[in-house]
C-alpha positions in Angstrom: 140.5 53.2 123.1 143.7 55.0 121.7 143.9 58.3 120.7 144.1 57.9 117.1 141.1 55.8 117.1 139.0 57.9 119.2 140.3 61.1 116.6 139.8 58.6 113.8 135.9 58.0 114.7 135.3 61.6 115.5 136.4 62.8 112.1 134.1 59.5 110.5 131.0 61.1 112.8 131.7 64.5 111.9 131.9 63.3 108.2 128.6 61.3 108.7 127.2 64.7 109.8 128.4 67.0 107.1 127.2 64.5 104.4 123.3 64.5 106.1 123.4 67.7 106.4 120.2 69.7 104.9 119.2 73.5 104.0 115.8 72.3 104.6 116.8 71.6 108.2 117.7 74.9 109.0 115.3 77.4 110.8 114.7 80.7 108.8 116.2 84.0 110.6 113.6 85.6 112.0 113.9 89.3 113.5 110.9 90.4 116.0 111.1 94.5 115.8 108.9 97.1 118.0 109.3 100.6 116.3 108.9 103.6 118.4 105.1 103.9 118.0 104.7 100.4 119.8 103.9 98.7 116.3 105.8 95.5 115.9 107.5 93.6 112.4 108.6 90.6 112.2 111.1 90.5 109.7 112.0 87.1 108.1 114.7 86.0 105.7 113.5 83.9 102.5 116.6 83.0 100.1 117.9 86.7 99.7 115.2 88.7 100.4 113.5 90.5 103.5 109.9 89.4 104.4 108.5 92.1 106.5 105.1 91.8 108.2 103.2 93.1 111.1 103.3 91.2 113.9 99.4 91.1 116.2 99.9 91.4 119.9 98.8 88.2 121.5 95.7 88.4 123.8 97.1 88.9 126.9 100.3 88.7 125.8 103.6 90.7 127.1 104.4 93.8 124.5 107.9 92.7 125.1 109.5 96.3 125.4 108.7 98.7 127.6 106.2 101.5 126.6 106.9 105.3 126.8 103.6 106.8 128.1 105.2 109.9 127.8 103.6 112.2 125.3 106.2 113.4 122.5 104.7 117.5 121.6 108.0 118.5 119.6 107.0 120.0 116.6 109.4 120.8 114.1 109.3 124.2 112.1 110.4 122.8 108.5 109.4 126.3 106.9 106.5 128.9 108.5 103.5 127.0 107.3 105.0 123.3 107.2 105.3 121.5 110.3 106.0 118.3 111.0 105.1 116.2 114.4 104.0 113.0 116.0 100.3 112.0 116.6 100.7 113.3 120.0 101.0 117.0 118.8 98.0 116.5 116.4 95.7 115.2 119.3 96.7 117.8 121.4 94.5 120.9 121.1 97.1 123.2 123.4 100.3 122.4 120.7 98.3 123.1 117.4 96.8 126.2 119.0 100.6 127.4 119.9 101.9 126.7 116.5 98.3 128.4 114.9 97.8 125.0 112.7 95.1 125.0 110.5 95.6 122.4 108.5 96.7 118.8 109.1 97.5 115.9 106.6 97.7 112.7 109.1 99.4 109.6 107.4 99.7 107.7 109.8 97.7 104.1 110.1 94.9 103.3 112.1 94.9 106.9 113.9 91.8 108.9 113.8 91.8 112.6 113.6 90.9 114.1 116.7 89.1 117.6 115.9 87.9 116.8 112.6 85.1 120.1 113.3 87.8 122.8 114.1 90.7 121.6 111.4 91.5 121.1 107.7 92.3 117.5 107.5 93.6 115.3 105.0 93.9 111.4 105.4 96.1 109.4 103.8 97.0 105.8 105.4 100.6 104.4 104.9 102.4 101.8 105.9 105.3 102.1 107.5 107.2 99.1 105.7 110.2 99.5 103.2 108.3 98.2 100.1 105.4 100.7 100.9 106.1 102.9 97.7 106.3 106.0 99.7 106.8 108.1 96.3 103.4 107.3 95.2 101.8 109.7 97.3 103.8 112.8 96.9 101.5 114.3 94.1 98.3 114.3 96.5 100.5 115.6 99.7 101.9 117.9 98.5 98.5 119.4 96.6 97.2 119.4 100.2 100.3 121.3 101.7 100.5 123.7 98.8 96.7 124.7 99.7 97.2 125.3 103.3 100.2 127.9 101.7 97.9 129.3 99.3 95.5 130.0 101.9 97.7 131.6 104.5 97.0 128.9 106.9 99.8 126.6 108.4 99.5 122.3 108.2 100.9 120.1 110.5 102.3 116.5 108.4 102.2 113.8 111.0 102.4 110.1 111.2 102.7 107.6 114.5 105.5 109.0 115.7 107.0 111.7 113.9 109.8 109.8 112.7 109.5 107.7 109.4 105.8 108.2 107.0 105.9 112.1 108.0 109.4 112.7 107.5 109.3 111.2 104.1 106.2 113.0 103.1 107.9 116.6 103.6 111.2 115.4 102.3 109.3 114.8 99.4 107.9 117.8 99.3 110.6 119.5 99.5 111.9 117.7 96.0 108.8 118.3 94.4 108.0 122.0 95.1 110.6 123.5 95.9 112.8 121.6 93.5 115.6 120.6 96.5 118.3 117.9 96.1 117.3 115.4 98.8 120.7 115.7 100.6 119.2 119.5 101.3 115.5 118.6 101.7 116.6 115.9 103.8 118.9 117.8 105.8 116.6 120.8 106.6 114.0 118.0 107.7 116.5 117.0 109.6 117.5 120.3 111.3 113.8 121.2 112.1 112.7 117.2 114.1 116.4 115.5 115.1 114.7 112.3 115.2 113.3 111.6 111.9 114.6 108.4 110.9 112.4 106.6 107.9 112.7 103.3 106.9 115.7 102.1 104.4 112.8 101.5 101.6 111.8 105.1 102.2 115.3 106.7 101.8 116.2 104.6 99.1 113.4 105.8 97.0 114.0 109.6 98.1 117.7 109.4 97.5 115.9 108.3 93.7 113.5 110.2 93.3 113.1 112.9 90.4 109.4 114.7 89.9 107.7 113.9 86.6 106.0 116.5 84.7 105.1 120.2 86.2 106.8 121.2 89.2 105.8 123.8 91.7 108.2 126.0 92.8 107.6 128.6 95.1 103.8 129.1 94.0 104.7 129.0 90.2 104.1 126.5 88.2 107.0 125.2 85.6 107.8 122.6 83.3 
């Protein structure tokens, strides 16, 4: 076979190809993520949007990374009664008796609080996912955190791993009592626990966000 006829029947199969060629055929882009608290996400593109879901450990399966048994106890002083911390720090009796917490508001999922008898505690269970509407529970936080002010006591704000739900919360704070911008509430977050990181969906709504209504501002209340 010549040249020119083996280039001429490439170019007809290539055509062949490029003519059968289907969307349908193509396998979705799927993204397997483990965060830092071992939970993992499978992220999967549909069209132009992000799917995000938990992905469930397979009995017997291999995590797939490797875990950090390490326990992180870094607290980070956001003001003198705010604190903010992994689930490590709030199950550890020795770190909230050094720091004098009294109060703690977990939001983390799935984690149970550990001293319910000695502490102040406060529940709320969020999802670490960018569609979470993280925003929505900024009036009920930061009630709790303003009581643990009003009654001289000091709270601890944790999620899984100190990094994302937690760091959003007080950020939020922040905005709503203390009436910051969120480059500054962000950035004294920041200062106090170097590793806070939340999610896109998180930071995109706090970059937005502007408190409705009455605001409380250093333990008055103004409209």
């Amino acid at each position: 076979m010549s040249k020119r006829i083996r280039k001429t029947h490439e170019m007809n199969s290539l055509a062949q190809e490029i003519k059968s060629f289907s969307k349908s055929n193509l396998r979705k882009q799927c993204t397997r993520v483990t965060t830092l608290s071992g939970k993992r996400i499978i992220e999967t593109w549909k069209g132009s949007m992000v799917h995000v879901v938990e992905d469930p450990l397979p009995p017997g399966g291999s995590c797939g990374y490797v875990p950090d048994d390490t326990w992180d106890l870094q607290v980070g002083v956001v003001r003198p009664y705010l604190l903010l911390g992994s689930q490590d720090a709030a199950q550890d009796f020795g770190t909230l008796t050094k720091f004098k917490v009294s109060h703690i508001l977990n939001v983390a999922y799935g984690v149970e609080n550990a001293f319910p008898d000695l502490f102040i505690y406060k529940t709320l269970s969020i999802l670490d996912l960018p569609d979470t509407v993280i925003t929505s529970y900024f009036q009920e936080s930061s009630a709790f955190i303003d009581q643990a002010q009003r009654e001289k006591g000091v709270v601890l704000v944790h999620c899984n791993a100190g990094v994302s739900r937690s760091a959003a919360i007080v950020v939020g704070h922040l905005i709503c009592s203390e009436g910051l911008t969120f480059d500054d509430a962000f950035a004294l977050v920041k200062k106090a626990r170097p590793v806070i990181c939340p999610n896109p969906g998180f930071l995109e709504q706090l970059k937005g966000y502007k408190p409705q209504g009455s605001m409380q501002l250093n333990g008055v209340t103004h409209t």
